[in-house]
Each structure stands twice: as structure tokens, then as C-alpha cells.
C-alpha positions as CSV (number, residue, x, y, z in Angstrom):
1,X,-20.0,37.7,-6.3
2,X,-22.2,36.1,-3.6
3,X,-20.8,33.0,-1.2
4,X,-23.2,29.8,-2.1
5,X,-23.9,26.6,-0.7
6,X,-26.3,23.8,-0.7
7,X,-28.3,22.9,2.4
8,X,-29.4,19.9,4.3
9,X,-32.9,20.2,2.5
10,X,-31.4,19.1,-0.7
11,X,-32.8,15.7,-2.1
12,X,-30.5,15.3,-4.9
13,X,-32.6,15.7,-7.9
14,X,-30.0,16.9,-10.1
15,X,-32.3,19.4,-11.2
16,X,-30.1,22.4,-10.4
17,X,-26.9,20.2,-12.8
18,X,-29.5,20.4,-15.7
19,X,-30.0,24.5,-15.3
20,X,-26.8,25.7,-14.4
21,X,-24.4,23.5,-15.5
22,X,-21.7,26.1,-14.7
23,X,-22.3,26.3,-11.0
24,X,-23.2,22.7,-10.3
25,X,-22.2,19.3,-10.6
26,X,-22.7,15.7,-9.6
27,X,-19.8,14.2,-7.6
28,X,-18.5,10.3,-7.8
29,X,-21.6,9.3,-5.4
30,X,-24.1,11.3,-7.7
31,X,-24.3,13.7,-4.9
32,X,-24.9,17.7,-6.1
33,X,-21.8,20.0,-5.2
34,X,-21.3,23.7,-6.4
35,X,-18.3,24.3,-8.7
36,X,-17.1,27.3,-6.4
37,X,-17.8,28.2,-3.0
38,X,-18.6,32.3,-4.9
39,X,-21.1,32.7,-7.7
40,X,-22.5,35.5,-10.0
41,X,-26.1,36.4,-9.5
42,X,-27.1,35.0,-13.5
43,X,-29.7,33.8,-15.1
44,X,-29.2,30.6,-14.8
45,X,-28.3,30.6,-11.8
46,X,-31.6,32.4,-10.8
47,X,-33.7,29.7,-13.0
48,X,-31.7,26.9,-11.0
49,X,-32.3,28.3,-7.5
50,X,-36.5,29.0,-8.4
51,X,-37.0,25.6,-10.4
52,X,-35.1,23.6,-6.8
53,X,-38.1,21.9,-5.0
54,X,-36.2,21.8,-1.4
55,X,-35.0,25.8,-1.8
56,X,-32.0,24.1,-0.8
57,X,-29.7,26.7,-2.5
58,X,-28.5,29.3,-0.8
59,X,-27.1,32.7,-1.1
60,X,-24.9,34.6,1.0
61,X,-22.7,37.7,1.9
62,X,-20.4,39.1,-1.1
63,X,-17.0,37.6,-0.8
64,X,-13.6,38.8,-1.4
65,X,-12.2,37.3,-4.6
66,X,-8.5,38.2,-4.9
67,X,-8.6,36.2,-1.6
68,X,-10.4,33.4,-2.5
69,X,-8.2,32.6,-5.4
70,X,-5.1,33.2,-3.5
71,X,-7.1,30.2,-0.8
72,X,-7.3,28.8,-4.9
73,X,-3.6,28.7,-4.8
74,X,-2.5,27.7,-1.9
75,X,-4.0,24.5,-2.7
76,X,-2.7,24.2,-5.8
77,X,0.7,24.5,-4.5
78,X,-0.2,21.7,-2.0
79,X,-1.7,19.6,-5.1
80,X,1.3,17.2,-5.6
81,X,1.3,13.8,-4.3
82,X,3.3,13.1,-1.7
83,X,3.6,9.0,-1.0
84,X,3.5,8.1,3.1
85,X,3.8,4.8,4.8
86,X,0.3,3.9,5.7
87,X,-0.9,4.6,1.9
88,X,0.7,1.3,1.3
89,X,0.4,-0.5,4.3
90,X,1.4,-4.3,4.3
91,X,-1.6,-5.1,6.4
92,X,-2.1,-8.1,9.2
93,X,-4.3,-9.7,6.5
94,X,-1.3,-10.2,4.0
95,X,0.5,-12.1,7.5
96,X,-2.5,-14.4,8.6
97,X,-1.2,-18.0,8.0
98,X,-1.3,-19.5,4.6
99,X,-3.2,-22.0,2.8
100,X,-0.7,-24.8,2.5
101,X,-1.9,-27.8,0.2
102,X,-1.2,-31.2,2.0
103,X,-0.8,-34.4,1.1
104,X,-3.7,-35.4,3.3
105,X,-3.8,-39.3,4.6
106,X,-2.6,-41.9,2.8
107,X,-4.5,-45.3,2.9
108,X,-3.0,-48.0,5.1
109,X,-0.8,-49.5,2.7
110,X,2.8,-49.5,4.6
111,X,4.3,-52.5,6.5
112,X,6.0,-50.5,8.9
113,X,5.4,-47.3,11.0
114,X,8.9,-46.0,9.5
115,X,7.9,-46.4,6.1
116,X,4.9,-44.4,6.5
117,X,6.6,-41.4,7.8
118,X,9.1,-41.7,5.4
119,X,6.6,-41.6,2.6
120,X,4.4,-39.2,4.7
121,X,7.5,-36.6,4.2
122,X,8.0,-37.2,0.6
123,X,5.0,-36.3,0.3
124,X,4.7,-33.0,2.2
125,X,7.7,-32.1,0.6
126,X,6.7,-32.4,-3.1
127,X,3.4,-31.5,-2.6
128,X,3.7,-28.5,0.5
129,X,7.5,-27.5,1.0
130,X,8.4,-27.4,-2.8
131,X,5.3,-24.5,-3.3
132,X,7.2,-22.0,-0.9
133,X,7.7,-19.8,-3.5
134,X,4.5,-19.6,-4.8
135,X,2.3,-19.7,-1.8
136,X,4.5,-16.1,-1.0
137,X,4.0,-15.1,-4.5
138,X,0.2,-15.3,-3.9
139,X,0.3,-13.0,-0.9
140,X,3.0,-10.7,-2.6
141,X,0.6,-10.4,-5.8
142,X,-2.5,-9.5,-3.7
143,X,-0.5,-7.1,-1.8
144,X,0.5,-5.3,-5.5
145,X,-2.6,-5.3,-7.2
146,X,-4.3,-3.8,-4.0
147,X,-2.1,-1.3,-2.2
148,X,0.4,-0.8,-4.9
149,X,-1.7,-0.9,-8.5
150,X,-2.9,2.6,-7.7
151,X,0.5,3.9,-8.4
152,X,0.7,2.1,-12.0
153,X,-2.5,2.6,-13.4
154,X,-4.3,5.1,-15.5
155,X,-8.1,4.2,-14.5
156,X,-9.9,6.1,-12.6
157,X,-9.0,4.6,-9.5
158,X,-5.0,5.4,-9.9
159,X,-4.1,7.9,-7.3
160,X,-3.1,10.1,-10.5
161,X,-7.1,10.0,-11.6
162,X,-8.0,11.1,-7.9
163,X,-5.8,13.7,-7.4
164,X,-6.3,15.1,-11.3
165,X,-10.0,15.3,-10.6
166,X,-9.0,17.5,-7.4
167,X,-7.2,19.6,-8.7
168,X,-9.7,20.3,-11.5
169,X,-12.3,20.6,-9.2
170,X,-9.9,23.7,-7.7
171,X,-9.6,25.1,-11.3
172,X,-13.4,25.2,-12.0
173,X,-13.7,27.2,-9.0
174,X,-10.9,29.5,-9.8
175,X,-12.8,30.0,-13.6
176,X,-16.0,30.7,-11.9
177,X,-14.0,33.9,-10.0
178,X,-12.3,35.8,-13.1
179,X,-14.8,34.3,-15.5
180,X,-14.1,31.0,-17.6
181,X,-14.9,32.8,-20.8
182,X,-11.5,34.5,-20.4
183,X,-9.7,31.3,-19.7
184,X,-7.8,28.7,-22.6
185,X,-11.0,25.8,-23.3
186,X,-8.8,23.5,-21.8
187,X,-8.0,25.2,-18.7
188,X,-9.8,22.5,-16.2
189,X,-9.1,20.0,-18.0
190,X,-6.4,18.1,-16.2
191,X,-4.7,14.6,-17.7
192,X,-1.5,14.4,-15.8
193,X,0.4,10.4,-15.4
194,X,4.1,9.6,-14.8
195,X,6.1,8.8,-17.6
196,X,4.5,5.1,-18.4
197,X,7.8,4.1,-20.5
198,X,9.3,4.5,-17.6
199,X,11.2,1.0,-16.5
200,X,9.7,0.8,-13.4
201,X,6.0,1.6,-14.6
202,X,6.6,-1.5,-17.3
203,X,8.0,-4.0,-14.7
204,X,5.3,-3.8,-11.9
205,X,2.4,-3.9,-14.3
206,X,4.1,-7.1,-15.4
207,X,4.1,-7.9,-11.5
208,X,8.3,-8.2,-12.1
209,X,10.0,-6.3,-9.6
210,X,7.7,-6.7,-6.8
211,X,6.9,-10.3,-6.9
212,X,10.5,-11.3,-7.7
213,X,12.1,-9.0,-4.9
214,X,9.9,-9.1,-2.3
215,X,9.1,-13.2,-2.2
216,X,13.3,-12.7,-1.4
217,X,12.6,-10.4,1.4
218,X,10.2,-13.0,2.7
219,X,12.5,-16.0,2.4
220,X,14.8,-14.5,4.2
221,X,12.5,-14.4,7.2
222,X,11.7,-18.1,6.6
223,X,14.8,-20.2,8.0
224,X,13.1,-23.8,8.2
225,X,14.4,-26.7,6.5
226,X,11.7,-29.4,5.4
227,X,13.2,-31.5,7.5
228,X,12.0,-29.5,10.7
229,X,8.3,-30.3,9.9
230,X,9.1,-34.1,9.9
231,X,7.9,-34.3,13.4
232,X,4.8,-33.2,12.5
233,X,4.6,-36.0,10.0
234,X,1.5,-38.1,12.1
235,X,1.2,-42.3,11.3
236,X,-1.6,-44.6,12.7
237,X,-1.5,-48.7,12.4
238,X,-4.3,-51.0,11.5
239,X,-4.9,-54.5,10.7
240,X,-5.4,-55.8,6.7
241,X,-7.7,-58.7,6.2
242,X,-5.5,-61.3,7.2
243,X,-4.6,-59.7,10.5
244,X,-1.4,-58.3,9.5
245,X,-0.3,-54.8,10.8
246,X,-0.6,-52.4,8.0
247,X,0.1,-48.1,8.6
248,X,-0.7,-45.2,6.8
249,X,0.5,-41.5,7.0
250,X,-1.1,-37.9,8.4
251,X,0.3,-35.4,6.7
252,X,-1.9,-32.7,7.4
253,X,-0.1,-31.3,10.3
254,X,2.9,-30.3,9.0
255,X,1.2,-28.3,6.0
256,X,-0.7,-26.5,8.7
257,X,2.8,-25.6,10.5
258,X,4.3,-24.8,7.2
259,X,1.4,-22.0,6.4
260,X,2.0,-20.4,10.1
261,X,5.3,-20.2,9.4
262,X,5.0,-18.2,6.3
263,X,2.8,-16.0,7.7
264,X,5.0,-15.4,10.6
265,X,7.8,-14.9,7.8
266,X,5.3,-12.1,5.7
267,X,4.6,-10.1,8.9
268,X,8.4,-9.9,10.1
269,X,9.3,-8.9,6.6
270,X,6.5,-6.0,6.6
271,X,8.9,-3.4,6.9
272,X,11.5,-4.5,4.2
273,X,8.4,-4.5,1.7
274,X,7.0,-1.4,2.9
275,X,10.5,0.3,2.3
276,X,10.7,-1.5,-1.1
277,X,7.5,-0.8,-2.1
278,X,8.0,3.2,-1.4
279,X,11.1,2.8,-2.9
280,X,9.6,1.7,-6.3
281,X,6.7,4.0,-5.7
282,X,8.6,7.6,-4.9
283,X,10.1,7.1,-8.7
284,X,6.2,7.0,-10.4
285,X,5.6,9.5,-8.0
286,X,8.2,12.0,-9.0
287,X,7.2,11.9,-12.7
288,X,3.8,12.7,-11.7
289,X,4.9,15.6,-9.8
290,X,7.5,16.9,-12.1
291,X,5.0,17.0,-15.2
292,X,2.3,17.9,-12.9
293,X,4.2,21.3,-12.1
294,X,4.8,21.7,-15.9
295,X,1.1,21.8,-16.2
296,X,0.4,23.9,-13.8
297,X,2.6,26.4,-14.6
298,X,0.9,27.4,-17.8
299,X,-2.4,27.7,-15.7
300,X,-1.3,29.8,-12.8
301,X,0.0,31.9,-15.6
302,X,-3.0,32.4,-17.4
303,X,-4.8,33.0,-14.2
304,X,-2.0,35.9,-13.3
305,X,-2.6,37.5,-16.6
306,X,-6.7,37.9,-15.9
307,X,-7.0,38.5,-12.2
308,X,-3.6,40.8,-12.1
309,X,-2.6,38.9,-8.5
310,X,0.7,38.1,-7.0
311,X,1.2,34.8,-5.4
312,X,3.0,32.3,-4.6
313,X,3.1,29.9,-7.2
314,X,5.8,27.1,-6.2
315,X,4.1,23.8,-6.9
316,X,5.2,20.9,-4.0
317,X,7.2,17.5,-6.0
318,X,7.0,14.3,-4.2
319,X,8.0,13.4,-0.6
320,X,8.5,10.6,1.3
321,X,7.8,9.1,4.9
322,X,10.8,7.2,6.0
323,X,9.7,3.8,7.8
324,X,10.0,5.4,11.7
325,X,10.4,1.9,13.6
326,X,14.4,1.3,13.2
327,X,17.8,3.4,12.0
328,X,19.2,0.7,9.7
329,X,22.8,0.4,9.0
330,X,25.7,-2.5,10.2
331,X,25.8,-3.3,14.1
332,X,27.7,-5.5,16.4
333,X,27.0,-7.6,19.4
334,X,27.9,-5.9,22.9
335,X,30.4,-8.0,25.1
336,X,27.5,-8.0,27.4
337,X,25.0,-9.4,24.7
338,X,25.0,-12.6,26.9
339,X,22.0,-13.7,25.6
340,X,20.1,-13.9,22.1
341,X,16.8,-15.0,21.0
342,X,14.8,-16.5,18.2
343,X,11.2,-16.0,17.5
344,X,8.3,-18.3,16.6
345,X,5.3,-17.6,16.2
346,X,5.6,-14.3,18.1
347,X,6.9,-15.8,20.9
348,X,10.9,-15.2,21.7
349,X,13.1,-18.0,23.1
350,X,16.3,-17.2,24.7
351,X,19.4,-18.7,24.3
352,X,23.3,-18.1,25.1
353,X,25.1,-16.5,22.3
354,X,27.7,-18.0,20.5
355,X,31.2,-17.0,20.4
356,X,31.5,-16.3,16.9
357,X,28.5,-13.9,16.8
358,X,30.2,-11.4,18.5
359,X,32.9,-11.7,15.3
360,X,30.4,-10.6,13.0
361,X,28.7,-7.6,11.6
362,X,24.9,-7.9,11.8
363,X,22.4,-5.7,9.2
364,X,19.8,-3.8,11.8
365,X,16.8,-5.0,9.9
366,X,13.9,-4.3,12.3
367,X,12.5,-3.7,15.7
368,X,10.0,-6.5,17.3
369,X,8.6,-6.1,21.0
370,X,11.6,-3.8,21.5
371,X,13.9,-6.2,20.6
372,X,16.1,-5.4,17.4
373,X,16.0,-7.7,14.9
374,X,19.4,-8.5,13.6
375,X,20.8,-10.6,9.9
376,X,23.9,-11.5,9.0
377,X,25.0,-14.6,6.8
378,X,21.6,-16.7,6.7
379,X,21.6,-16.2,10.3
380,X,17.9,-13.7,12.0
381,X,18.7,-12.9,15.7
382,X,17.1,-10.7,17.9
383,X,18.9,-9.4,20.9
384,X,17.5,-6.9,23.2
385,X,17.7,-2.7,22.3
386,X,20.9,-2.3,24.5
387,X,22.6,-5.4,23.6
388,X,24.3,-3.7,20.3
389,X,26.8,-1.1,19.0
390,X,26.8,0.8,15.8
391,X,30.2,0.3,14.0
């Protein structure tokens, strides 16, 4: 067998597809690819390679083919999927500010400036406050059906699909080397998916889990009462047509602080989702893996029996990357702890701590501008890195 590739000359005519089907193929982007790096000198082959109008196909030195399927499976072995932190990143777009609907500005229509802003709030909070949970939702849903659908899908753009067409792609190159005439039909053919009765495969493709859990995870970062944003309640006075002082209400502020706040809550909950969502994840993951190696198995059998090798044949299950910015577990205050600080909008505020917070055990939650981010009771703190002690 000869070492083959395809040169820069090639113009992607396909032509080479139509003659020797068994050596070349189109990829995803209808570029032309050879099957297997090593190639008999055959007929087809020869009528592919004379019938090219670029020569672009080229043949070189005889290879070594014990070792190029042992380079076969050592890929294989590496062929499992194996979930890390940045494959389902909560991005800085899912933590812009939010589009908050307002109650806009009322006509003039109140006799008094106090009635305005009291009618100003009512209305931020039935039309803005009360849609918390679904303005998080909305972030939380784009966030699953972009980074996370992968994982719970069959189509072709499932990570399953991808990495069964891989590893496909490895076993048409192994057929090419001991001859795919002495392989099982279905030897390339590889249709590998987690276990879809599986509980956790059912709830997030009825967005259950996710949504529900992690709009939690996000309230929890969100400690504002409506009544905080009544400041940002804005009135203005006029004169009716008899000269009377008339006011209306701007409620347009507040809505706008509102959405800043919940994106400020999404991005100090991106770890807790991350974590959550590789949590969830790793399960799908595992199935995948476990039947993955059941499948493979059989092949690197069949592939012992023709080419009479020994290798390794230990197929890698599922790992995950732990989140790297924080150790969690329970924590308490230093004596020294003097001082604590709350953040808005990125910016920290300090402030004396209370007596009772050194009482408490606080859940080490996360890590912001190395300062850890501390929960306990309702209560977010953060306190600088050497201001607490693991208990």
C-alpha cells in the first residue's frame, strides 16, 4: 500500500468521489478527502487519479500498515466524549442586561406628585417586577437550546452525530488497510446515542430541569425588593386647561435598572449553571460512552481477527472538568473579617460586618475580583480571599 493525499491544485470537482468511491469522499463543506491516508494501487483508483483535471492526487512511499492501524487505534481508544467547561460556556451574552418591559409614561392625569409615583410603582411592579421569572427564563432557555441541546439531540448537530461520524471516518480508513471486503457490511456504520428513556434526556428536551433549577440559581443572585427601584420611579407636573396642576409618571427608569440587575444576577450565577449544567450533562454523556465501548468492542474484534495485531483496545468513558475558580464547601468569617462588601453592578462597596455574621456558616459559592463570594440564609457577601476559615 502507497501513502496518498490530495494537493493544493485540487478544485473540488468531485470527479475523483464518482470513480473511486472507496478511496474518496465529500466532507460536510463538499470538500474532497481520501478515506485513508494508505491506498492500493487499483483500478479505480488508477481511472480516478488519470480522469482528475488538476493531477491533484498524489502517490507516495509504501507505508507500514500494522502501524498505521495501531495509529487507527489509538484513536479509537481516545474516541469517547469527554464534556469540559468551555463546551458549555455561559457566555457574557447570556449576562448583558435585559429587556425589561415598562410601563412607559402615563398621561398627566394625577392631582398630586405623590399620587403619580404611587401609581408610577404599581405599575412597574405589575407590568416589570412581577415578569422576574420569565425574563430569566428567556435567558436560561436560549442558553439550553444553544450550548446545551447538543447533548439531547439526535440530529446531526448533537455532539453524538459529530463524534459518530469521526469515528467512522477512523473505521473507513482501518477497512481500506486489511480490505473491507473481509469486514461485517456494517462495520463503519456507526449509530451510537445515550439512552433517550433516560430521565434526564426526557426532562431537558421538555426544557424541565434546566429552566426550573437554574432561574433558582439566578434568583438567588438577585436580592432587590421592588421597592428599591421606587426611587427610580420619575414624575413631571403640568397645567390642565383650567390652569390646575396636573402630574404624570416616568416609569421607564426603573425597568431599565431592573434589566441591569438581572444581568448582573445571570453573570454572578455563571458558575452555579455551568456546574449544573455539567452535572446534568456528564449523565447523557456516560450513556454515550458506555454503549459507545459496547460497539466498539465488536469492531476492534473483528479487526484483531483479520490483521492478527495486538493492541491496546481500552476504550476512554466520560470525564469531567471540574469548575477551577473556587473549592466549595461551608466557611466562616475570620475575627479579623472587619469588613464585608456587596456588589452592584461590578462595583464592590465596603461596609463593617455585623456581629452576627461571624455566628454563621457561609456556602463558598464563587470567587469575583479575588474576593470570595459567600451565601448563607438569603444573605450574598463577599469578603476578601483571607478574610475566611474552612470549618
Amino acid at each position: 500500500m502507497k501513502a496518498i493525499k490530495i494537493n493544493e491544485k485540487c478544485n473540488q470537482c468531485g470527479v475523483c468521489v464518482v470513480k473511486c468511491p472507496a478511496y474518496f469522499a465529500e466532507d460536510e463543506e463538499g470538500n474532497v478527502k481520501t478515506l485513508a491516508p494508505s491506498v492500493n494501487e487499483t483500478a479505480e483508483l488508477k481511472s480516478a487519479m488519470d480522469s482528475c483535471p488538476e493531477k491533484a492526487i498524489e502517490l507516495g512511499e509504501e507505508v507500514d500498515i500494522e502501524k498505521s492501524i495501531q495509529e487507527y487505534m489509538n484513536q479509537l481508544n481516545e474516541s469517547g466524549i469527554t464534556v469540559k467547561r468551555e463546551d458549555i460556556a455561559f457566555h457574557e451574552a447570556y449576562t448583558r442586561p435585559v429587556y425589561v418591559p415598562s410601563a412607559g409614561v402615563s398621561r398627566y392625569e394625577y392631582r398630586s406628585s405623590s399620587r403619580a409615583e404611587s401609581a408610577g410603582y404599581d405599575a412597574f411592579v405589575s407590568t416589570s417586577y412581577s415578569q422576574i421569572d420569565s425574563l430569566i427564563l428567556e435567558r436560561i432557555t436560549d442558553y439550553r437550546v444553544t450550548e446545551i441541546k447538543p447533548y439531547y439531540t439526535t440530529d446531526n448537530e448533537s455532539v453524538y452525530a459529530k463524534n459518530n461520524q469521526k469515528i467512522a471516518d477512523i473505521l473507513k480508513a482501518v477497512s481500506v488497510l486489511v480490505g473491507s471486503d473481509k469486514l461485517p457490511s456494517d462495520f463503519c456504520s456507526v449509530d451510537i446515542y445515550p439512552d433517550t428513556n433516560n430521565t434526564v434526556w426526557k426532562m431537558l428536551n421538555r426544557g424541565e430541569i434546566i429552566s426550573d433549577n437554574f432561574i433558582g440559581l439566578v434568583k438567588r443572585e438577585f436580592n432587590y425588593s421592588a421597592s428599591e427601584y421606587r426611587t427610580y420611579i420619575d414624575w413631571d407636573d403640568s397645567e390642565d386647561y383650567r390652569g390646575k396642576d396636573v402630574y404624570n409618571y416616568n416609569a421607564n427608569d426603573a425597568s431599565r435598572e431592573l434589566g441591569k440587575d438581572l444581568g448582573h444576577a445571570l453573570r454572578w450565577a455563571k458558575s452555579d449553571i455551568e456546574d449544573g449544567a455539567i452535572g446534568y450533562i456528564k449523565e447523557l454523556v456516560d450513556s454515550y460512552n458506555k454503549n459507545l465501548k459496547a460497539c466498539l468492542k465488536k469492531k476492534i474484534q473483528a479487526i484483531k481477527r483479520i490483521a492478527n495485531i495486538n493492541f491496546n483496545s481500552s476504550i476512554v468513558t466520560s470525564s469531567t472538568t471540574a469548575s477551577p475558580e473556587v473549592s466549595y464547601g461551608t466557611v466562616r468569617l475570620k475575627p479579623t473579617a472587619t469588613k464585608y462588601y456587596n456588589c452592584y453592578g461590578g462595583n464592590f462597596s465596603m461596609f463593617s460586618t455585623p456581629a452576627r455574621y461571624f455566628e454563621m456558616d457561609w456556602e463558598l459559592v464563587g470567587e469575583i475580583e479575588n474576593k470570595k463570594k459567600l451565601f448563607s440564609d438569603g444573605i450574598t457577601i463577599f469578603v476578601d480571599a483571607e478574610g475566611i476559615i474552612e470549618v
